[in-house]
Backbone bond lengths (Angstrom), bond angles and torsions (degrees), N, CA, C in turn:
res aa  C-N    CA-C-N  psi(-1)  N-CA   C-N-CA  omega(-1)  CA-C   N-CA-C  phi
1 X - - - 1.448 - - 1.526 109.16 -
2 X 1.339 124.11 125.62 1.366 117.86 171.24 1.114 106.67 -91.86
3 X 1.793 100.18 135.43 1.679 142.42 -166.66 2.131 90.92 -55.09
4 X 0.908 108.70 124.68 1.358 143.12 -176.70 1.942 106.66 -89.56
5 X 1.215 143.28 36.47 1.221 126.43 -162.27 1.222 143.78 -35.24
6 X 1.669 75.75 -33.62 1.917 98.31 -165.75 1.996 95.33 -78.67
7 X 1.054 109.03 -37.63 1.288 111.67 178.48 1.682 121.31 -114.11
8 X 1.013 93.18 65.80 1.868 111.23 177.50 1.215 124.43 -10.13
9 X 1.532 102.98 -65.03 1.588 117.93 -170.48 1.724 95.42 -122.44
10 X 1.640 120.07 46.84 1.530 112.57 138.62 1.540 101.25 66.42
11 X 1.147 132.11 -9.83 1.190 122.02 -175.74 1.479 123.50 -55.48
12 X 1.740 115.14 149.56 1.482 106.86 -167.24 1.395 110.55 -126.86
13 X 1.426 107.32 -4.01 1.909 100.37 176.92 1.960 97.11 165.96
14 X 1.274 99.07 167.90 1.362 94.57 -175.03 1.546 107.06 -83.76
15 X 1.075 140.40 154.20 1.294 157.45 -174.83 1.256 106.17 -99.28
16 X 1.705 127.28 -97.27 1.760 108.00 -171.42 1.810 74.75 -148.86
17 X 1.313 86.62 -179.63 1.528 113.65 -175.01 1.532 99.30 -120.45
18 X 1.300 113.58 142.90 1.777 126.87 -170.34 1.641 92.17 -104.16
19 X 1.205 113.23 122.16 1.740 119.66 162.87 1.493 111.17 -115.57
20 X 1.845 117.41 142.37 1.764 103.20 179.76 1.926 83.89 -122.77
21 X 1.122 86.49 127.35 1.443 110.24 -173.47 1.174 127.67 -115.97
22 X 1.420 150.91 136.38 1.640 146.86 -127.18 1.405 99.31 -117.03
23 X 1.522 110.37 -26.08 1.694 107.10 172.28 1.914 95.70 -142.94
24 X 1.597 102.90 121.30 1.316 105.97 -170.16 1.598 96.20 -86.24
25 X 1.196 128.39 -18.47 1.947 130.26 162.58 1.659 93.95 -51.30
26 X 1.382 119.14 -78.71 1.706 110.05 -162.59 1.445 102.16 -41.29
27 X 1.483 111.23 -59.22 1.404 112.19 -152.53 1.534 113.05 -60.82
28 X 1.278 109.77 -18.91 1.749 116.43 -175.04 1.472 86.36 -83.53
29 X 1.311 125.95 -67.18 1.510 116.12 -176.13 1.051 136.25 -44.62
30 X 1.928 125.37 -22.18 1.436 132.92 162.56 1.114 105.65 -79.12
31 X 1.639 141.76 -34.79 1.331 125.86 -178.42 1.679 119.59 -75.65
32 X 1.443 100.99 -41.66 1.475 90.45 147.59 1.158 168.21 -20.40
33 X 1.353 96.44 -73.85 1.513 125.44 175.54 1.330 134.47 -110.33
34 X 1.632 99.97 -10.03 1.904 94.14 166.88 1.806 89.40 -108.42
35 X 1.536 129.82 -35.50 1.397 133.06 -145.05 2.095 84.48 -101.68
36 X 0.848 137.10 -9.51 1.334 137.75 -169.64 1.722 112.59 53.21
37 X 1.034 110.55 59.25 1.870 103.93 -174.63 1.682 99.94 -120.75
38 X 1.071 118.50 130.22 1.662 136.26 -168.48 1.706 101.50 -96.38
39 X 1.624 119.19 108.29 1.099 136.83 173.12 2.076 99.39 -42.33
40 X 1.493 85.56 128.44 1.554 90.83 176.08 2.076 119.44 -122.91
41 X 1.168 121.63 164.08 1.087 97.65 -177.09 1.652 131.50 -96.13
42 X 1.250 119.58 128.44 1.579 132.56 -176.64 1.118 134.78 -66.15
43 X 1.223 134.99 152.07 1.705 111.02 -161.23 2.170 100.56 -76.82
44 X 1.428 103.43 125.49 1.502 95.78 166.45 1.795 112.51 -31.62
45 X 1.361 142.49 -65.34 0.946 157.41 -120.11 1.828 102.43 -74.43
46 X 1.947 95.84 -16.93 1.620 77.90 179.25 1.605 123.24 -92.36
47 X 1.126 119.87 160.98 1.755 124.07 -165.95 1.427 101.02 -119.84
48 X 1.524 113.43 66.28 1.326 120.03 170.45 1.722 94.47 179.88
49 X 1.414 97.51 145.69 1.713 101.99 -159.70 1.771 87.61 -80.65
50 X 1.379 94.90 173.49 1.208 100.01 -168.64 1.691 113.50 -170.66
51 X 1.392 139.94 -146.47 1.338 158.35 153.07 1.057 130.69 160.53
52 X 1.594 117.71 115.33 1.609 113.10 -174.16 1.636 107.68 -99.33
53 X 1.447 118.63 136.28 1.381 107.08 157.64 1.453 112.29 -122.98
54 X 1.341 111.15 -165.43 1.671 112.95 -173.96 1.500 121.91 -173.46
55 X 1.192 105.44 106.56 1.816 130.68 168.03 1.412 105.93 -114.59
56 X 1.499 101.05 178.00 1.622 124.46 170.99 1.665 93.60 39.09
57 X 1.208 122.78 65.39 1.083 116.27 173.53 1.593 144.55 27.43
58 X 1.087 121.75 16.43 1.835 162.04 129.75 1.320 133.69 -82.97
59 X 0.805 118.24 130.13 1.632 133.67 167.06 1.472 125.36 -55.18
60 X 1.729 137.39 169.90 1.349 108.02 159.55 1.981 64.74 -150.16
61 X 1.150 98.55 139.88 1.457 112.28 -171.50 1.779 91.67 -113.70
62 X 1.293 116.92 118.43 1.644 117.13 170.93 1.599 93.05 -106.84
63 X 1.596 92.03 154.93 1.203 129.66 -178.06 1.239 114.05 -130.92
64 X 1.730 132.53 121.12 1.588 132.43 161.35 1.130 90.12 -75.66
65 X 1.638 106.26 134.02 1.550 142.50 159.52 1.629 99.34 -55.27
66 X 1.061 106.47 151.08 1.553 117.06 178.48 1.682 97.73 -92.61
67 X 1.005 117.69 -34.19 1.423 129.18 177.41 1.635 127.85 -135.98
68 X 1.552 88.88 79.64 1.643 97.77 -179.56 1.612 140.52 -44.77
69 X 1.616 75.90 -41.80 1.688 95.85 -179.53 1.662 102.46 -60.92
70 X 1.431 119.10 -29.00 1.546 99.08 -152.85 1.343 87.71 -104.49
71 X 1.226 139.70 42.67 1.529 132.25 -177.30 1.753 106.36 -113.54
72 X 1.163 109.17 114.91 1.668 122.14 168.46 1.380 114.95 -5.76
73 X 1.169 142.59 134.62 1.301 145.31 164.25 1.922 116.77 -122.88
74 X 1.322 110.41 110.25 1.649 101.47 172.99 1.110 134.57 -117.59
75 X 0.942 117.93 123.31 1.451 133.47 -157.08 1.915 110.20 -65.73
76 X 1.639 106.27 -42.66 1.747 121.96 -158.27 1.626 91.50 -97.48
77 X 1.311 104.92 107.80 1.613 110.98 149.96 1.791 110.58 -29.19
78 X 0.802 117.96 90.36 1.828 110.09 157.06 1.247 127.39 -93.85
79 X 1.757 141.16 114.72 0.756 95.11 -156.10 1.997 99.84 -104.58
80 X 1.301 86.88 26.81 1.549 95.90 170.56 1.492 129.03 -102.12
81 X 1.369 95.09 25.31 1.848 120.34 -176.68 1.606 88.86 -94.55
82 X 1.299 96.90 159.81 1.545 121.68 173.57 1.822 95.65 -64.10
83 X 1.649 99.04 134.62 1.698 94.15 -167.43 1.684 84.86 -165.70
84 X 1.667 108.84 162.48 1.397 125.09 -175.93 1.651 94.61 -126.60
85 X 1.584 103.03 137.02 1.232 105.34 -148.54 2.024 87.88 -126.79
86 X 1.176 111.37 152.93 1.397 118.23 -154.99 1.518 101.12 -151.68
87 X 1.791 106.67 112.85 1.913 107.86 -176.23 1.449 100.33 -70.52
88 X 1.314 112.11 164.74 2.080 106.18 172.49 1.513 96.90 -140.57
89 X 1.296 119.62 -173.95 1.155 136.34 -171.06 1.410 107.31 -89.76
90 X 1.336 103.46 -58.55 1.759 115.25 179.03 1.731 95.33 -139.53
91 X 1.465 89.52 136.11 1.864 111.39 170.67 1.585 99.98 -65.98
92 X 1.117 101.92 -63.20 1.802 115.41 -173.79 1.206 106.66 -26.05
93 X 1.537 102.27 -70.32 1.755 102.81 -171.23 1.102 91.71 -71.23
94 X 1.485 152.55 -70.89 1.597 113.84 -163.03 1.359 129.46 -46.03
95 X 1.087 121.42 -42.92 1.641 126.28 150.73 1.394 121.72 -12.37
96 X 1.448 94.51 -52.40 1.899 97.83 -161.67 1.569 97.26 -107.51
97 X 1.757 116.62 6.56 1.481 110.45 152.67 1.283 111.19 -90.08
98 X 1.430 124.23 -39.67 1.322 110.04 175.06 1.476 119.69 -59.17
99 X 1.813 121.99 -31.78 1.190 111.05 175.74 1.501 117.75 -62.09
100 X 1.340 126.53 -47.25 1.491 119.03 -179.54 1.613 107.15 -62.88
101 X 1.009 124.85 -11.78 1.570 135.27 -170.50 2.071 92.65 -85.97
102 X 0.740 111.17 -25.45 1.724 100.24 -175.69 1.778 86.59 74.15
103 X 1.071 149.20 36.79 1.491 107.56 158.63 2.121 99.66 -129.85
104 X 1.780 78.82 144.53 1.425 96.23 175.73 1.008 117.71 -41.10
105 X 1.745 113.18 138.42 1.501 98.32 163.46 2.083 108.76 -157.03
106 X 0.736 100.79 146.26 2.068 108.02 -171.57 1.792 98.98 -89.30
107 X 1.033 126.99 108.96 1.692 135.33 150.49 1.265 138.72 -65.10
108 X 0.969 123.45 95.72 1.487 119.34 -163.54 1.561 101.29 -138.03
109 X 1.405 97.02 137.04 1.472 127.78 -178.03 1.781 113.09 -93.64
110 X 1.351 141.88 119.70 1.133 145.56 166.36 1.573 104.28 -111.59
111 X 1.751 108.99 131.44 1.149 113.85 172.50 1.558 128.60 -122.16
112 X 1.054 146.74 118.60 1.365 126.71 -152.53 1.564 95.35 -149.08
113 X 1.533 108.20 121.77 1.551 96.44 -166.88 1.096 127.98 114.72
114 X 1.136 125.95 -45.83 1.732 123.82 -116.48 1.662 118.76 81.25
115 X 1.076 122.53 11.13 1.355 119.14 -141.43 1.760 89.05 -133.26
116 X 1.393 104.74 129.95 1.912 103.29 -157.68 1.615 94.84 -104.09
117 X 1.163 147.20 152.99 1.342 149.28 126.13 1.217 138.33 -104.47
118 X 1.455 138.62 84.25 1.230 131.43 -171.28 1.585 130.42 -72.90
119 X 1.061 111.00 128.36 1.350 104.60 -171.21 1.977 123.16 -127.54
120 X 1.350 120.23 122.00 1.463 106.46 -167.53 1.926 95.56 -112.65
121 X 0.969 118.25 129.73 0.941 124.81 168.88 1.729 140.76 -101.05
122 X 0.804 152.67 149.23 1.576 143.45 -155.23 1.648 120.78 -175.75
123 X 1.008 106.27 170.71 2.042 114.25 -173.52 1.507 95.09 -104.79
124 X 1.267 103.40 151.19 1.779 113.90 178.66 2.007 86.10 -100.81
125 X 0.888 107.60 175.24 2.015 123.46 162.46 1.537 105.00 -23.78
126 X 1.829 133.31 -47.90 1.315 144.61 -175.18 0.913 119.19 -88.52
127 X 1.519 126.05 -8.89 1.736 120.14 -174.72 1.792 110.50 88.22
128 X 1.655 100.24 22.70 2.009 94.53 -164.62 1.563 76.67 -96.07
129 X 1.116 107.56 153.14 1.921 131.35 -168.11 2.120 78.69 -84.03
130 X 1.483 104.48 142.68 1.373 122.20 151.13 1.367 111.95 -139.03
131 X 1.649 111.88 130.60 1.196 103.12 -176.25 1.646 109.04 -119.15
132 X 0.890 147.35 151.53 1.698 154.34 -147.92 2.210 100.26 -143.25
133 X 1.201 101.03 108.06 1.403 95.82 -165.81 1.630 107.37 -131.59
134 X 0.914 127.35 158.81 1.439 127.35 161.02 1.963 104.91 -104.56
135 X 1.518 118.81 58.23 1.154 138.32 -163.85 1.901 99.63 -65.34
136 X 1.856 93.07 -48.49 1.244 81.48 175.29 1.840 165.64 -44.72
137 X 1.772 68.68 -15.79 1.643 99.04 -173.90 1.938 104.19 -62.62
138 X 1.435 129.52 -29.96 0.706 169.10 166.47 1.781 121.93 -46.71
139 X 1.388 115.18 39.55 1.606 108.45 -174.24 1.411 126.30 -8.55
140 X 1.834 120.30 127.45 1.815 91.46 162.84 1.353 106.75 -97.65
141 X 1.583 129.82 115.07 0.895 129.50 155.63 1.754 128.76 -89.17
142 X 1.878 113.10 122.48 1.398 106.26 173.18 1.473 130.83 -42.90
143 X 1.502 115.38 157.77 1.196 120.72 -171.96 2.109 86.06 -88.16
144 X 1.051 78.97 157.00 1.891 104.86 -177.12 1.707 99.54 -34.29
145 X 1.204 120.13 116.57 1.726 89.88 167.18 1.932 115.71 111.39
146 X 1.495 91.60 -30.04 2.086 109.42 -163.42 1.507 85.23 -105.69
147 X 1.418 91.33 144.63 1.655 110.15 162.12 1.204 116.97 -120.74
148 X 1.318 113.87 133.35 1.384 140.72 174.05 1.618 120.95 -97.72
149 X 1.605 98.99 111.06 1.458 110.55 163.94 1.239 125.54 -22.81
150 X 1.343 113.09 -70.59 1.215 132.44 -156.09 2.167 110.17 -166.36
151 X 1.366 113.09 156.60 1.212 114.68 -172.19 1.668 100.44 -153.50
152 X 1.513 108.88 142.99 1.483 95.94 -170.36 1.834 99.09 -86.79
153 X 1.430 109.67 -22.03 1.425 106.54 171.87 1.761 140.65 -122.59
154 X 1.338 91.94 8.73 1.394 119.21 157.16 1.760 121.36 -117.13
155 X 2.159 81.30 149.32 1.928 74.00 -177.16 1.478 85.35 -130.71
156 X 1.511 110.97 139.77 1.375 107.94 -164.34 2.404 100.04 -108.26
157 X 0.927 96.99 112.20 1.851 107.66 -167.51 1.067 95.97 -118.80
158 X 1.869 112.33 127.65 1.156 123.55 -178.85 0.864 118.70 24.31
159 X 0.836 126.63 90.72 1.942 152.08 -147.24 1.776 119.92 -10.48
160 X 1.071 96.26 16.81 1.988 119.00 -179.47 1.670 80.37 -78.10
161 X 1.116 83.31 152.21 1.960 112.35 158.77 1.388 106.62 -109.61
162 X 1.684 120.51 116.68 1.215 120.75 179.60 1.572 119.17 -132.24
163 X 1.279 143.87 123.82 1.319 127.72 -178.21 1.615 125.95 -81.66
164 X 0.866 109.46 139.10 1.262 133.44 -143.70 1.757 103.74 -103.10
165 X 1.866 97.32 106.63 1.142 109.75 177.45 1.285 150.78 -11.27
């Protein structure tokens, strides 16, 4: 196999994210039903309750806390807390689902360019940051020097940066 540098350990995409959660009922019911992710099935073999489901091509693997009571609770949207971040179709309408939904949420606009990014942010059942963005709008362009796999809105040709039709 030829040695890969840029990608060390071969890796090909993210797999799921592990959450430990104080009630594994809420937490299946927010990923569900506000985040749209369809409960999938887990190997019998593990001996600790649990639930995995799976959309957007990732996983979100929940975990019951062994000890609910003693698990962190936060009150302040940050949106500079550790958080899982999710592109959408339209901000608006998620907006005005989260408003009929009753759940909190912080709006924030990033502009770079000329170039707009909206971003709404919010707590799942545990206080874990989710953020819902139209990120894409947003080129990823490499830093001077880095190579990039792949980009959903850049195509990088003979070493030009070009956007892609």
């Amino acid at each position: 196999m030829k040695e890969n540098t840029g990608n060390p350990l071969h890796l090909t995409s993210l797999n799921h994210v592990s959450l430990v959660c104080t009630s594994l009922e809420k937490s299946i019911d927010f990923y569900k039903n506000v985040l749209g992710f369809v409960p999938v099935r887990r190997p019998g073999s593990f001996d600790f309750n649990g639930a995995w489901l799976f959309s957007y091509g990732i996983g979100i693997h929940l975990l019951q806390s062994e000890e609910p009571e003693n698990m962190p609770k936060k009150s302040k949207i940050n949106p500079k807390d550790n958080h899982i971040s999710f592109q959408c179709e339209s901000v608006a309408a998620v907006e005005k689902k989260l408003k009929e939904m009753g759940i909190d949420y912080l709006r924030q606009q990033v502009e770079e360019g000329g170039i707009y990014v909206d971003q709404l942010f919010f707590h799942d059942p545990d206080s874990f940051m989710v953020e819902i963005c139209n990120c894409d709008n947003l080129p990823v362009i490499p830093i001077a020097g880095e190579m990039v796999m792949s980009c959903s809105r850049v195509k990088l040709a003979s070493g030009a940066i070009s956007a892609q039709a």
